[in-house]
SEDONU-775334 format. One record per residue (C-alpha): residue in three letters; x, y, z. Coordinates in steps of 0.1 Angstrom, whole numbers. Layout:
! SEDONU-775334
+------+-------+-------+-------+
| rest |    px |    py |    pz |
+------+-------+-------+-------+
|  ALA |     X |     Y |     Z |
...
+------+-------+-------+-------+
***
This chain:
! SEDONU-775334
+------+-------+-------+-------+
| rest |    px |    py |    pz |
+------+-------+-------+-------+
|  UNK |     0 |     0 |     0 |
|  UNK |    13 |    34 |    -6 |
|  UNK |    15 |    62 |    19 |
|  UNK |   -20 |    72 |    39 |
|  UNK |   -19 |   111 |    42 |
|  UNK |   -41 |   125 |    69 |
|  UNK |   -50 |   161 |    68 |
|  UNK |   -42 |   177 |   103 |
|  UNK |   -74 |   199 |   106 |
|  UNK |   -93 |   166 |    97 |
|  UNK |   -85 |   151 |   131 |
|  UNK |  -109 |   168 |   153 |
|  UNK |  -137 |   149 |   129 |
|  UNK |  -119 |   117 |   145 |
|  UNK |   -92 |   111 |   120 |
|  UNK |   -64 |   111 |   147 |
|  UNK |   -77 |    81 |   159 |
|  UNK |   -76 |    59 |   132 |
|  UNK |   -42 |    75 |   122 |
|  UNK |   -32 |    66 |   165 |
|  UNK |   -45 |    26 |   151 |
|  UNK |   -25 |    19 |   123 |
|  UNK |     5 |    33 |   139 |
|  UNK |     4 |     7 |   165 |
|  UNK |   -11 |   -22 |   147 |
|  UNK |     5 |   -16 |   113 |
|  UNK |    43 |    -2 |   121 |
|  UNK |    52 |   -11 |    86 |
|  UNK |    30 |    13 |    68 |
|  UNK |    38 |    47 |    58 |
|  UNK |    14 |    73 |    77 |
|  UNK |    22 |   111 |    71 |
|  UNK |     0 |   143 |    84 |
|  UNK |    -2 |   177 |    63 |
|  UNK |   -17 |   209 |    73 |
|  UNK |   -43 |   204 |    40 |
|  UNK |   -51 |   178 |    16 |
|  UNK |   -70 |   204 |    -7 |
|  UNK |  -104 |   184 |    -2 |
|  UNK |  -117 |   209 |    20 |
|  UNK |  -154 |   205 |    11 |
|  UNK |  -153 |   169 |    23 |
|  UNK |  -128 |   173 |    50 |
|  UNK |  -149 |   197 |    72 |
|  UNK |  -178 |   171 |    71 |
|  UNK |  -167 |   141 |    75 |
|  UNK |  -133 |   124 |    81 |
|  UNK |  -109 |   116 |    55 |
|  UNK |   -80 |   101 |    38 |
|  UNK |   -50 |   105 |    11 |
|  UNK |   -39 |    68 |    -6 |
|  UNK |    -7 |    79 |   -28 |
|  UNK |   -14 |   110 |   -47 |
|  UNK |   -52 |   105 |   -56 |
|  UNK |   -71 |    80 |   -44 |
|  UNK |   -93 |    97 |   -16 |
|  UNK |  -111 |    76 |    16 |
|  UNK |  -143 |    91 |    29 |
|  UNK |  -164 |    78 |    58 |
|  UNK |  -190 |    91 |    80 |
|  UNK |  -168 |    87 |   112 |
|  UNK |  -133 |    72 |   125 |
|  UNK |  -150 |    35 |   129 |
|  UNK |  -159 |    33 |    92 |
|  UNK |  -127 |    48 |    78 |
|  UNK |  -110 |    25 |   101 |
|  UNK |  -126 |    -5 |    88 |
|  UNK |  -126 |     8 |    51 |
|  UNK |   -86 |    15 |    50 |
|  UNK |   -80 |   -21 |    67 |
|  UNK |  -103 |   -42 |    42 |
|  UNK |   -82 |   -22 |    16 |
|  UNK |   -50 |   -33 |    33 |
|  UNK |   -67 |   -67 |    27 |
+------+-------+-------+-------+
***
């Protein structure tokens, strides 16, 4: 899997947490945080994800992003 990006103003929607999970339970993959993604518009609602340079992960909270990034970890 390439490198998850996580926007930084996207953790108080619950982000942080997932981002917390896969540190611990996946060391191996690449995690970074930036100040913006650029997907404002569906940042502020709901929280989100950067796979590589395109690929965008959207779920209604951190439980559902969770499970949606580690069923495509496979």
């Amino acid at each position: 899997m390439k490198k998850i990006k996580y926007c930084c103003k996207n953790f108080k929607n619950g982000s942080k947490t997932v981002f917390k999970s896969f540190k611990n339970e996946f060391p191996d993959i690449k995690q970074k945080k930036k100040d913006c993604l650029g997907n404002c518009r569906l940042c502020s609602k709901q929280c989100i994800v950067m796979i590589g340079k395109t690929e965008v992960v959207v779920a209604p909270n951190a439980k559902t992003l969770y499970k949606k990034l580690k069923h495509r970890i496979g």
